[in-house]
C-alpha positions in Angstrom: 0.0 0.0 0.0 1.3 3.2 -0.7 1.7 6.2 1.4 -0.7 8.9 1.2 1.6 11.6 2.4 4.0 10.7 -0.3 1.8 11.6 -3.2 2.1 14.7 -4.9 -0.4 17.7 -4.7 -1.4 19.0 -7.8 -3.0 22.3 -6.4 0.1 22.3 -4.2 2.6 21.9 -7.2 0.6 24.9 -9.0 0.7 27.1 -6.1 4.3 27.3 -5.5 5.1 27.2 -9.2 3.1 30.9 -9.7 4.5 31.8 -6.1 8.2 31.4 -8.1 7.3 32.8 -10.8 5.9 35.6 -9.4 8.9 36.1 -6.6 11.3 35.5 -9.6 9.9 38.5 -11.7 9.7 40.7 -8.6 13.5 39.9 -7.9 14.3 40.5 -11.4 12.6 43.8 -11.6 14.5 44.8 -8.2 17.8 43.5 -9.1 17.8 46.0 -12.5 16.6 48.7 -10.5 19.4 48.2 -8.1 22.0 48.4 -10.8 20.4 51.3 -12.3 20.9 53.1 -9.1 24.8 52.2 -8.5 25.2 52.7 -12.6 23.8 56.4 -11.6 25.9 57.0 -8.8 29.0 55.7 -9.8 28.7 58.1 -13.6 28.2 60.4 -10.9 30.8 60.0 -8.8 33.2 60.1 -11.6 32.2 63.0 -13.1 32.8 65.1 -9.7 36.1 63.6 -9.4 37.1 64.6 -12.9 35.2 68.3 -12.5 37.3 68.1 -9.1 40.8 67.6 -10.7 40.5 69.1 -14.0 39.6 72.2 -11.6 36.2 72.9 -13.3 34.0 75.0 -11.3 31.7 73.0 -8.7 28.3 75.0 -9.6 27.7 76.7 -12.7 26.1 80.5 -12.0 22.8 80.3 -13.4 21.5 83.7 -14.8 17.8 85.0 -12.9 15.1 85.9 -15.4 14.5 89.5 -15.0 11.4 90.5 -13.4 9.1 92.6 -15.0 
């Protein structure tokens, strides 16, 4: 006789294959978000250091609109 709690659950088996699927996307769409951000700060990084060094100023003046 075989053992009941041995046999495979169907609605079980579909459950946690859409719970991976699902968890999988979500840590796919986090993971490229992620390396956008350190993409983002590390262009931005670099282009301080280089502004620093090549002794560009720090903050361009920007010019006021005259009021009328």
């Amino acid at each position: 006789m075989k053992n009941p709690w041995t046999k495979k659950n169907p609605l079980m088996s579909m459950w946690l294959s859409a719970a991976n699927r699902t968890m999988g996307s979500a840590r796919g769409q986090a993971t490229r978000a992620a390396k956008r951000e350190i993409g983002a700060a590390q262009a931005d990084a670099t282009r301080q250091i280089v502004d620093f060094w090549s002794g560009k100023p720090a903050r361009t003046a920007t010019k006021r609109k005259p009021r009328r």
